[in-house]
C-alpha positions as a Markdown table, in Angstrom:
| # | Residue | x | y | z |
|---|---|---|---|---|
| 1 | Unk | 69.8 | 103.9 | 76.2 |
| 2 | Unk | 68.4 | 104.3 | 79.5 |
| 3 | Unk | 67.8 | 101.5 | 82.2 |
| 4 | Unk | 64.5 | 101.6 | 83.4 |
| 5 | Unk | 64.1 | 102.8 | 87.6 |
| 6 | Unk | 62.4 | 98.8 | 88.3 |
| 7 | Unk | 65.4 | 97.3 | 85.9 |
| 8 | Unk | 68.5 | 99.9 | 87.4 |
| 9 | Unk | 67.0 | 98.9 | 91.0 |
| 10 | Unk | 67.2 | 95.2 | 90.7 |
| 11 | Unk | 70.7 | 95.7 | 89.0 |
| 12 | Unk | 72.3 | 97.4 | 91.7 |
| 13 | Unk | 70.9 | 95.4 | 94.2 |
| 14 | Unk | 72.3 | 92.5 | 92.2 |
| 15 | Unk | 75.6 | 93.7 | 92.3 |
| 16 | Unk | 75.6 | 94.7 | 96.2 |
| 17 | Unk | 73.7 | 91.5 | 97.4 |
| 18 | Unk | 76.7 | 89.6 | 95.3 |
| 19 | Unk | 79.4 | 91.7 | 96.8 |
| 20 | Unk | 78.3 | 91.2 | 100.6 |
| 21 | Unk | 77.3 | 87.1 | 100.0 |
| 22 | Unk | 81.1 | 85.9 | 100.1 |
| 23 | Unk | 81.7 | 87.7 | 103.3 |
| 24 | Unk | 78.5 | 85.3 | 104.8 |
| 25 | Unk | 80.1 | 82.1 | 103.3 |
| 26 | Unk | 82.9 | 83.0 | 105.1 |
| 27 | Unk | 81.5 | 82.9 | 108.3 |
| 28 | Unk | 79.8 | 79.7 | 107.7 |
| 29 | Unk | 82.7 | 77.7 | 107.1 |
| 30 | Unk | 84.2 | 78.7 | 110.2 |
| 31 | Unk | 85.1 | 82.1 | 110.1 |
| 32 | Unk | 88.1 | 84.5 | 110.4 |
| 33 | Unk | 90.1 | 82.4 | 112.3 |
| 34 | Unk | 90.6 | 79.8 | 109.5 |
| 35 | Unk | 92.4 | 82.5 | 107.7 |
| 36 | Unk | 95.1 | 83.0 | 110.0 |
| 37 | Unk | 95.9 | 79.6 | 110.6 |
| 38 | Unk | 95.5 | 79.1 | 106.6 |
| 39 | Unk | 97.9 | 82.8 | 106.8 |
| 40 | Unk | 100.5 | 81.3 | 109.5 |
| 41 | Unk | 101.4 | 78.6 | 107.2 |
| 42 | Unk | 102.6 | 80.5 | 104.6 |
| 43 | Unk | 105.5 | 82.4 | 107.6 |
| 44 | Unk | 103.1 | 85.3 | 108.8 |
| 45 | Unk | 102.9 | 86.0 | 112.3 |
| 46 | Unk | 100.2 | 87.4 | 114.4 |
| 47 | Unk | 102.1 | 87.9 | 117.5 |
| 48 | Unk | 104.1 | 91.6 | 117.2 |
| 49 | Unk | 106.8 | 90.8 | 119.6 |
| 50 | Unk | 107.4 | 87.8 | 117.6 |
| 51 | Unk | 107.5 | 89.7 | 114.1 |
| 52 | Unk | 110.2 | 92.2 | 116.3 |
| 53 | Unk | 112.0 | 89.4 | 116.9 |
| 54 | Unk | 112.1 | 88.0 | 113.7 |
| 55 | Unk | 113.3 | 91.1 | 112.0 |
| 56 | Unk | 115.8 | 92.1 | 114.1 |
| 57 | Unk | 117.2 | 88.3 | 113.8 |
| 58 | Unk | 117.0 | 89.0 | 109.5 |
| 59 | Unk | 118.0 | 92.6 | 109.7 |
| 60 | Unk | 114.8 | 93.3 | 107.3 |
| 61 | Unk | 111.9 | 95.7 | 108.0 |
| 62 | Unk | 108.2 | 94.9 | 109.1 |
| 63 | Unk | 105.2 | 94.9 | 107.5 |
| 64 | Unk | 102.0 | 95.7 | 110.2 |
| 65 | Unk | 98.8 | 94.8 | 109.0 |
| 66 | Unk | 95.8 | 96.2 | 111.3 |
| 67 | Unk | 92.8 | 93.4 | 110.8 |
| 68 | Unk | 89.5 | 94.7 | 112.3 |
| 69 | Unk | 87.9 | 91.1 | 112.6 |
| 70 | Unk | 84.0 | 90.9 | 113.6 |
């Protein structure tokens, strides 16, 4: 069965308009910033001295996540 060009068009752009729509929300309600404070209260840190400091105290590795926030 094959989709029909009008029908596969509006399908796809379906999909990628539902895709890219929670990323806008996000923004609304306040933005990226609301994550890391929502982020710090679970223990992660956003300063890297402090994550240094932290696992030298524990003697475990660190995990460095690179965030590219708009």
């Amino acid at each position: 069965m094959r989709i029909k060009t009008g029908k596969g068009l509006a399908l796809i752009t379906a999909l990628v308009a539902g895709l890219i729509s929670p990323f806008g929300a996000r923004a609304q309600r306040g933005g990226f910033d609301n994550d890391s404070r929502e982020a710090q209260k679970h223990g992660w840190l956003f300063s890297y001295q402090d994550g240094l400091d932290q696992a030298r105290k524990l003697r475990k590795p660190m995990m460095l996540v690179f965030r590219c926030v708009p």
